[in-house]
C-alpha positions in Angstrom: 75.4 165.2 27.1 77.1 166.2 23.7 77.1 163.2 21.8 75.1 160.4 23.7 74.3 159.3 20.1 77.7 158.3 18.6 76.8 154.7 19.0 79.7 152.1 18.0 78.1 150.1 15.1 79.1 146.7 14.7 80.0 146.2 10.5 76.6 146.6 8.9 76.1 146.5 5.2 74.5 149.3 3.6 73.5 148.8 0.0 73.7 151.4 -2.4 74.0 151.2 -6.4 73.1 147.3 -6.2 76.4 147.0 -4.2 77.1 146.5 -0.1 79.1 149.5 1.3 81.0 148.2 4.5 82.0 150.6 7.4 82.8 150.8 11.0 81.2 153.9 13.1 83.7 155.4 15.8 81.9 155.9 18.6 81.7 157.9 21.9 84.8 155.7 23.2 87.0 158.0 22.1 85.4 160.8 23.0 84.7 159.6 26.8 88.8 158.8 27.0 89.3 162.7 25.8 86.6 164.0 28.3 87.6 162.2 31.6 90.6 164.1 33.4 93.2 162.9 34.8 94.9 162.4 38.1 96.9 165.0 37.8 94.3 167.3 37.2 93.1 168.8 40.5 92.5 172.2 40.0 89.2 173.1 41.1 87.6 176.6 41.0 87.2 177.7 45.0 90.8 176.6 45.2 91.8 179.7 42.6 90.8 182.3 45.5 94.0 180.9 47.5 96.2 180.3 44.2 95.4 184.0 43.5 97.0 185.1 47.3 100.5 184.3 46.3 100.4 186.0 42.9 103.4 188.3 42.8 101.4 191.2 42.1 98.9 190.7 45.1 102.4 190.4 47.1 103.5 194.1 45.7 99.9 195.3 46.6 100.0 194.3 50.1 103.3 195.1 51.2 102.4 198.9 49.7 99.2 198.9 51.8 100.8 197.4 55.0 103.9 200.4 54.4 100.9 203.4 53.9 99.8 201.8 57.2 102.9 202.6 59.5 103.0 205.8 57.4 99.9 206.7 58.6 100.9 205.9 62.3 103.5 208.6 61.8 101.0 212.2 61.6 102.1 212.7 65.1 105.5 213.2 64.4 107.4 216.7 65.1 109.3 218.8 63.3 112.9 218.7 64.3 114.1 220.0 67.4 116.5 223.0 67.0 119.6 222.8 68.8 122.2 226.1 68.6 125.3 226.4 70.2 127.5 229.9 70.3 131.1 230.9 71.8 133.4 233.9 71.1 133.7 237.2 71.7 130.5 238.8 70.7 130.0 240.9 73.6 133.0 242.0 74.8 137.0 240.9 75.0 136.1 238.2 77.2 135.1 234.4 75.9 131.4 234.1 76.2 128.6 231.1 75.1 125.3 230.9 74.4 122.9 228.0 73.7 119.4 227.7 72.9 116.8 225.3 72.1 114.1 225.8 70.0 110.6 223.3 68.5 108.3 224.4 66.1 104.7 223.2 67.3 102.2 223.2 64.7 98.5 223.5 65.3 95.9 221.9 66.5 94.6 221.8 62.8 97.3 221.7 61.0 97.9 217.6 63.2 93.8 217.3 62.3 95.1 217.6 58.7 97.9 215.7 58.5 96.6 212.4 60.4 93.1 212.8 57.5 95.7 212.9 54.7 98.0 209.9 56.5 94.6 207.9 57.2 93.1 208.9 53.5 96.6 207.2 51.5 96.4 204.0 53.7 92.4 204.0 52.7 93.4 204.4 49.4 96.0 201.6 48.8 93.6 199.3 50.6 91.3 199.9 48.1 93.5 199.1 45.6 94.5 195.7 47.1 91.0 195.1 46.7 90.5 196.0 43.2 92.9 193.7 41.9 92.2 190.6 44.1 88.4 191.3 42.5 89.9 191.6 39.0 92.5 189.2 39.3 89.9 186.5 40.4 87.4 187.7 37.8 90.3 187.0 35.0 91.5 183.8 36.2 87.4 182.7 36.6 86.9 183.5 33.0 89.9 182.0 31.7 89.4 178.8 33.5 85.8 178.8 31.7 87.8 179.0 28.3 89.5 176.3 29.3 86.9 174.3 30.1 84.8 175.2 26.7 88.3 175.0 24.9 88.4 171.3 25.8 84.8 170.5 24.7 85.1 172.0 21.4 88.9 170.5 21.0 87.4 167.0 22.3 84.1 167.3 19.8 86.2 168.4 16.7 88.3 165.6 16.9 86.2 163.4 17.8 84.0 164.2 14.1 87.2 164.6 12.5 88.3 160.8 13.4 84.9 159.7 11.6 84.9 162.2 9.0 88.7 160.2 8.3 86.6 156.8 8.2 84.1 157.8 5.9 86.2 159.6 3.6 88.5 156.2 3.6 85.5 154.5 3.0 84.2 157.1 0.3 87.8 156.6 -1.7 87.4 153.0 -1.8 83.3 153.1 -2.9 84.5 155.6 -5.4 86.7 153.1 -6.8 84.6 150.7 -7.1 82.5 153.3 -8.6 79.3 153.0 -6.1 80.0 156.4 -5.2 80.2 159.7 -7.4 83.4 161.9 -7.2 80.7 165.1 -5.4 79.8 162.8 -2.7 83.3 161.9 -1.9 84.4 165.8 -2.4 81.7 166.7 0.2 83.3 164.0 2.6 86.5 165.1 2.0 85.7 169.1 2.5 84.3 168.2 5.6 87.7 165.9 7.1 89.3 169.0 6.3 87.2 171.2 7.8 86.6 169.3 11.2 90.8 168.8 11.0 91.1 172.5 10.6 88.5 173.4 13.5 90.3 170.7 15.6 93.9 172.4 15.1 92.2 175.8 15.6 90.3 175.0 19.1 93.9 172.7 20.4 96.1 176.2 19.7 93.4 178.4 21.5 93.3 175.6 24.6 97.0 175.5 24.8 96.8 179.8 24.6 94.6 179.4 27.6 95.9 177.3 29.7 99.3 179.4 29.1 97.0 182.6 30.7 95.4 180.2 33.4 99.5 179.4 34.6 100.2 183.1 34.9 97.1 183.5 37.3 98.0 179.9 39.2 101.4 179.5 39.0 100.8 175.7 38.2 100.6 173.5 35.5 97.6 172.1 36.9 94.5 171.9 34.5 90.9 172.4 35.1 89.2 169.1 36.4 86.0 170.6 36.5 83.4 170.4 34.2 81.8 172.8 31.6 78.5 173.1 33.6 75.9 176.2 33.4 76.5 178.4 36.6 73.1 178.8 38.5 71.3 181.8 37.0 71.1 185.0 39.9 68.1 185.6 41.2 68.5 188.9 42.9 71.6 191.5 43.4 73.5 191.9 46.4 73.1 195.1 46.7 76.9 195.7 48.0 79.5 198.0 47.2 82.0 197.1 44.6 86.0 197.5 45.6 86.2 199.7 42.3 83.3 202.0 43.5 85.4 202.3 46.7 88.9 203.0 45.2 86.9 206.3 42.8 85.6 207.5 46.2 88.9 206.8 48.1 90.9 208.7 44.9 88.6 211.6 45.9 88.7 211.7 49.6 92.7 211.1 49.6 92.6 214.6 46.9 90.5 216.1 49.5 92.6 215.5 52.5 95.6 216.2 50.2 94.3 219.9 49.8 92.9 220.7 53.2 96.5 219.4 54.0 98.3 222.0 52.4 96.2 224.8 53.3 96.9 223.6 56.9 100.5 223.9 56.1 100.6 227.2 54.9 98.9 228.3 57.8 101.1 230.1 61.2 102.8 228.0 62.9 104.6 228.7 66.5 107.8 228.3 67.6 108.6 227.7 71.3 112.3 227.9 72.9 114.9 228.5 75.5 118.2 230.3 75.7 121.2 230.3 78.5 124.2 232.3 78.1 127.1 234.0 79.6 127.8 237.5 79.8 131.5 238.2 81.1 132.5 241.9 82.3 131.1 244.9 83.3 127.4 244.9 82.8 124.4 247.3 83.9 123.2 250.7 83.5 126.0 253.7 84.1 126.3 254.4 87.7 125.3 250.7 88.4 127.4 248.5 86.6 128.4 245.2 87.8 130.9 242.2 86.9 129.5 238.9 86.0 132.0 236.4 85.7 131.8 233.1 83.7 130.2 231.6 86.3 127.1 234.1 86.2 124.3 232.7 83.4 121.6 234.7 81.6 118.6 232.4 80.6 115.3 233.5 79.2 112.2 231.8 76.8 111.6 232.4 73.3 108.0 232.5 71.6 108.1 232.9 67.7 104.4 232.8 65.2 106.4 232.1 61.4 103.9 234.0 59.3 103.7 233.2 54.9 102.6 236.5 54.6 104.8 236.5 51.2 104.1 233.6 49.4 101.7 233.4 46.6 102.7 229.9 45.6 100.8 228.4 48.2 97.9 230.0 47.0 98.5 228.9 43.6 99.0 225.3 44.7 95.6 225.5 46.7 93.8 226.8 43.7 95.3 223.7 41.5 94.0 221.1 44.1 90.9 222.7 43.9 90.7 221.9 40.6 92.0 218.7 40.4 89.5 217.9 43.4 86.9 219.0 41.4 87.7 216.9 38.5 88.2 214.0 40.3 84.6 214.6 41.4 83.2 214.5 37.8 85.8 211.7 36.7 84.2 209.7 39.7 80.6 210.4 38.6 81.2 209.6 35.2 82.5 206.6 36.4 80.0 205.8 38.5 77.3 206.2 35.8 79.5 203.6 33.2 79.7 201.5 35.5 75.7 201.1 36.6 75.1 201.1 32.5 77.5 197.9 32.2 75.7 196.3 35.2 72.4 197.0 33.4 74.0 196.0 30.2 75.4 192.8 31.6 71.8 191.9 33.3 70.2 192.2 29.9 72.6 190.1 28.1 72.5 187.1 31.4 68.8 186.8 30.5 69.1 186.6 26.7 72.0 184.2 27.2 69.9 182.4 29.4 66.6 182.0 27.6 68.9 181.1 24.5 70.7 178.5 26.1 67.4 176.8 27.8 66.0 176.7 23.9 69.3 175.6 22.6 68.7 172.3 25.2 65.3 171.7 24.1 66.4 171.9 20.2 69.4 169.4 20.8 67.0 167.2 22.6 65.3 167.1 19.4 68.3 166.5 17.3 69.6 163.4 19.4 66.3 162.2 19.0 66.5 162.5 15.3 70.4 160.8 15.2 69.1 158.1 17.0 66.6 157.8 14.5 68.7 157.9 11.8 70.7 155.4 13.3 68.3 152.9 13.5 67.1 153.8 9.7 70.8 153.2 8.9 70.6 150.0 10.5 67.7 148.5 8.6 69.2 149.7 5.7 66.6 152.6 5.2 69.4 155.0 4.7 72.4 155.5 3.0 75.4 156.8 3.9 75.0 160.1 2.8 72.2 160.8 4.4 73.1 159.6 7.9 75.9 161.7 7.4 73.6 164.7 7.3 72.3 163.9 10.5 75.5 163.6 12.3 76.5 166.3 10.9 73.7 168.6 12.4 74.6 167.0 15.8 78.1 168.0 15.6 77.0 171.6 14.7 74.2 171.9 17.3 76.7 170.6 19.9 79.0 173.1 18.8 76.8 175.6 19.4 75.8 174.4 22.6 78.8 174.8 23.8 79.7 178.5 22.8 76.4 179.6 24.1 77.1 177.4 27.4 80.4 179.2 27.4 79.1 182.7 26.7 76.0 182.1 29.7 79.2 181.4 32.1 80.9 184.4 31.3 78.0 186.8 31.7 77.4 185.1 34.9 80.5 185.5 36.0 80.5 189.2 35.2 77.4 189.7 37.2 78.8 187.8 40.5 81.8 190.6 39.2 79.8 193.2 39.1 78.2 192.3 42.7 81.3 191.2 44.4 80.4 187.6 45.1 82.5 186.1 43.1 83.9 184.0 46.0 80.6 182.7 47.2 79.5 182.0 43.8 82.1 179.3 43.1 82.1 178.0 46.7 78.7 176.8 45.9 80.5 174.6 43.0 
């Protein structure tokens, strides 16, 4: 598709200046050997989902997720049971011991509270799992696009660089023989260096890439797909986007955080029992008995712990009101970037898309007109600065084929972004 009109010429003679100008055309050989991959490259695009899965950081995010998980198993728990023990002589000369036992039961609400805000975490780290397999897969998808366009454009560059080489060889010798003036040969020799430089340019960004593409993979694998256009979206999905999630999570964990610690600074009650010895004479006068250490006293204990004098809790529920609030607006603002961007993004698919379908139809036109020129070059209609022209304009349009090809796939890959269908996009690959 890029340059189906590099033909390899057999030695032709041109005549120019009453003299025949002899040269060899480079054709798409070479540039067939640069595009066909290799065996070793087998990375495809639905394989990244997988390659993504054992990324170290999607590792970190799921073993913090699967720890929120028992820790929101655990709202039942207790506080501590209370154990006392007690011997001496606190009631009279004899050796005497008490014991007791004592748990603090919270409420019925204040259990409600704690399992929301146990249950409201876990949520919350789930949803964070989620936003970076979306982003991570989002990242890798649109670097393993630039390596795809990086290739083309490497590939094309050097491709007109190796006959930009030939011509200005050529150019050197015609000069020499003076059948060429020294501005022709300076254009031919401006343009070797800029094709070189573009070349060089395009093989540093590809190697750049596929550094990024290795961090995301963990392999040295390249791309063996091709730089194709991604089917244009017809409709939206209409479903929920793990960052939309992780803002409302953020603000229902705040919320459960606060209704949390207004549970806990509510009563709470204390239930508990008690067995001791009283040695000696006991009773009221006139009726006094002795209780050995054999006799035992045992009774229950009820206790309601009251913060009747604490006015840092209610400072701490004011401040989670207010970050709860905020959170709120934060979200909504959020929210409303993020449905601009998907608008935004929508816009810029079908301008990219409209651009790219003209861009076709234009290079349709310019192969025609290399062929064309071809054939004139042939018969000895043109010379070689005017054939030069034309291949010159098919390396440019090609060029900019490619960057709008390029730029199309991105956007398209921010809308399946956007909608969260990423994964079945590139399954359909």
């Amino acid at each position: 598709m890029l340059l189906p009109c590099l033909y390899t010429l057999k030695e032709q003679g041109f005549r120019r200046r009453g003299s025949t100008l002899r040269f060899w055309f480079i054709g798409t050989a070479g540039l067939v050997l640069l595009a066909l991959p290799s065996q070793a490259q087998t990375l495809r695009r639905e394989s990244l989902p997988a390659l993504l899965q054992e990324q170290k950081a999607m590792q970190a995010a799921e073993q913090q997720t699967q720890a929120h998980a028992w820790q929101a198993k655990n709202w039942a728990q207790l506080p501590r049971l209370q154990l006392e023990w007690m011997g001496g002589q606190y009631n009279s000369i004899f050796w005497d011991n008490y014991f007791a036992i004592r748990q603090e039961l919270p409420l019925f609400w204040q259990f409600k509270a704690r399992k929301e805000a146990s249950n409201a975490t876990y949520s919350l780290y789930q949803s964070r799992q989620e936003v970076l397999a979306a982003e991570l897969l989002y990242n890798a998808l649109l670097v393993y696009e630039e390596v795809l366009y990086e290739q083309k454009m490497q590939a094309l560059y050097h491709e007109a660089a190796l006959m930009a080489d030939s011509l200005l060889a050529m150019a050197k010798r015609s000069n020499q023989a003076g059948n060429l003036s020294s501005l022709e040969s300076n254009q031919i020799q401006l343009k070797s260096y800029q094709y070189g430089r573009l070349e060089r340019m395009h093989r540093a960004a590809l190697q750049k890439a596929l550094q990024r593409l290795k961090l995301y993979t963990g392999t040295d694998t390249q791309p063996s797909d091709e730089l194709l256009a991604w089917d244009m979206p017809m409709k939206s999905a209409g479903a929920s986007h793990p960052l939309e999630k992780l803002w409302q999570a953020e603000y229902e964990q705040q919320k459960a955080t606060r209704r949390f610690q207004r549970a806990e600074s509510m009563p709470t009650l204390s239930i508990g029992y008690f067995n001791q010895s009283l040695q000696g004479w006991q009773g009221a006068p006139g009726e006094e008995r002795y209780y050995d250490a054999g006799k035992r006293f045992q009774g229950i204990m009820l206790t309601l712990n009251l913060p009747l004098f604490n006015s840092g809790l209610h400072k701490l529920q004011q401040a989670n009101r207010i970050a709860e609030e905020a959170l709120r607006y934060d979200m909504e603002w959020k929210q409303q970037q993020w449905q601009v961007n998907k608008d935004n993004n929508r816009a810029e698919l079908q301008r990219l898309a409209v651009e790219l379908e003209e861009l076709q139809q234009l290079y349709r036109l310019v192969e025609k007109q290399l062929q064309q020129a071809q054939q004139a070059l042939a018969r000895g209609e043109f010379d070689r600065m005017t054939f030069l022209n034309y291949y010159l304009q098919t390396i440019d349009w090609t060029a900019d084929y490619y960057t709008r090809l390029y730029e199309y796939n991105r956007a398209v890959i921010t809308w399946h972004y956007h909608e969260n269908t990423l994964e079945e996009a590139i399954s359909q690959f």
